[in-house]
C-alpha positions as CSV (number, residue, x, y, z in Angstrom):
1,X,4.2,-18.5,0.5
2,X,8.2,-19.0,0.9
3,X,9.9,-22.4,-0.6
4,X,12.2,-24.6,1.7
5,X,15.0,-26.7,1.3
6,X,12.7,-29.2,1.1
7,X,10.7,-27.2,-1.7
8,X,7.8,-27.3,0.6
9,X,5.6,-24.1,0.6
10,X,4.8,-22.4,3.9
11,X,2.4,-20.0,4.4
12,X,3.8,-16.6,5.3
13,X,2.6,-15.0,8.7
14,X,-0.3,-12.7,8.4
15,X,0.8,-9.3,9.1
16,X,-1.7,-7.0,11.4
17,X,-1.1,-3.8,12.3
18,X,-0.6,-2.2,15.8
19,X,-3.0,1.0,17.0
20,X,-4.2,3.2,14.8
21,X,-1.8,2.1,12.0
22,X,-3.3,0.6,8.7
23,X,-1.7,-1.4,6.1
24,X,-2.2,-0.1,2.3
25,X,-1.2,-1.8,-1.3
26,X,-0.7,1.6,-3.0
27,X,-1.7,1.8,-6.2
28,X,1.1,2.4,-9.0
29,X,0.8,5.4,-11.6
30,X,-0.9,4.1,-14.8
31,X,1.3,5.7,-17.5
32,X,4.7,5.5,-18.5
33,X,4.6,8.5,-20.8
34,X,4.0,12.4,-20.5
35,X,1.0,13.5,-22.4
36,X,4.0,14.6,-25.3
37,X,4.5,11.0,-25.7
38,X,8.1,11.0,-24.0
39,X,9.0,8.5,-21.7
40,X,9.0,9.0,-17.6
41,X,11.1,7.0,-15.8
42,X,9.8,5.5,-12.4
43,X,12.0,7.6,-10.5
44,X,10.8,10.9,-11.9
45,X,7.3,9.8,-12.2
46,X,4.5,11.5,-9.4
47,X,3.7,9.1,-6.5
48,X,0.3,7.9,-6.7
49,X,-2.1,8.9,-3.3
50,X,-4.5,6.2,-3.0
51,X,-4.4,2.8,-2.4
52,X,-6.3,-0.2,-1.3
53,X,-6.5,-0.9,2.4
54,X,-5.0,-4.8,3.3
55,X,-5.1,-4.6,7.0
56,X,-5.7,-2.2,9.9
57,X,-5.0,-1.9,13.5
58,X,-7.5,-2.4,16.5
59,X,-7.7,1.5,17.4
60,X,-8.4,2.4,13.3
61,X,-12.0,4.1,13.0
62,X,-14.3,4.2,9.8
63,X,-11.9,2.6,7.5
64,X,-12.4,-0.9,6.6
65,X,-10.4,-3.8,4.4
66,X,-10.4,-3.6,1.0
67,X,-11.5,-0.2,0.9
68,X,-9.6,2.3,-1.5
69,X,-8.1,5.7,0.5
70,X,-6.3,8.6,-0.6
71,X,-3.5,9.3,1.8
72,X,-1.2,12.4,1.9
73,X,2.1,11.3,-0.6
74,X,4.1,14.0,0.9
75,X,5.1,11.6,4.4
76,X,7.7,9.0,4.9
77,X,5.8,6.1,5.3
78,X,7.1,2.4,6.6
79,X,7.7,0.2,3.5
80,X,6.5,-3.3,3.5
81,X,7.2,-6.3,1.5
82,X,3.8,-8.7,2.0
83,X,3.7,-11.3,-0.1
84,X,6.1,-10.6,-2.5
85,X,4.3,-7.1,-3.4
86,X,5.1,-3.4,-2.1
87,X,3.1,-2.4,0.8
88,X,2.9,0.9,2.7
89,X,2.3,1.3,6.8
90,X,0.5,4.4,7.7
91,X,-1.1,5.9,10.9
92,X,-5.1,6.7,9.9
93,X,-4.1,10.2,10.7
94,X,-2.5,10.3,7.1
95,X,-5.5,9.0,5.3
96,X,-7.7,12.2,3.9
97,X,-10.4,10.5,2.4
98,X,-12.5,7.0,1.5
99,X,-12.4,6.7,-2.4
100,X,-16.3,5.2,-3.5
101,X,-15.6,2.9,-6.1
């Protein structure tokens, strides 16, 4: 939802992916300290690798919405703002696995 000039709420576009190409909410690191008890800032702190799936392209396979997926952390993916939270854009290529949850 986005507020006008007007302050009358709008709802934001629905975003769907393209191909094979899946939209994913990744899931943020639990802790904030090492197990010594020392504090991690966010920058140094280890990206997490799963995440839960929000949207996914026609061509995408075997992975379905709201389904939790480890992907490999090591890639560039697109960044997304959705709804005023972080998203990710991957291709299904970069997904490894389905988590059961």
């Amino acid at each position: 939802m986005i507020k006008c000039n007007n302050l009358k709420l709008i709802k934001m576009a629905e975003i769907r992916p393209v191909g094979d190409r899946i939209l994913v909410k990744q899931h943020k690191p639990e802790t904030t300290y090492g197990n010594t008890g020392i504090y991690i800032p966010d920058s140094h702190k280890e990206k997490d690798d799963s995440g839960t799936v929000v949207a996914i392209g026609e061509d995408v396979k075997g992975i379905h919405e709201g389904e939790v997926v480890l992907f490999n952390q090591f890639i560039q993916p697109v960044k997304v703002n959705h709804m005023d939270e972080d998203h990710i854009l991957l291709r299904q290529q970069d997904i490894w696995a389905i988590r059961d949850v």
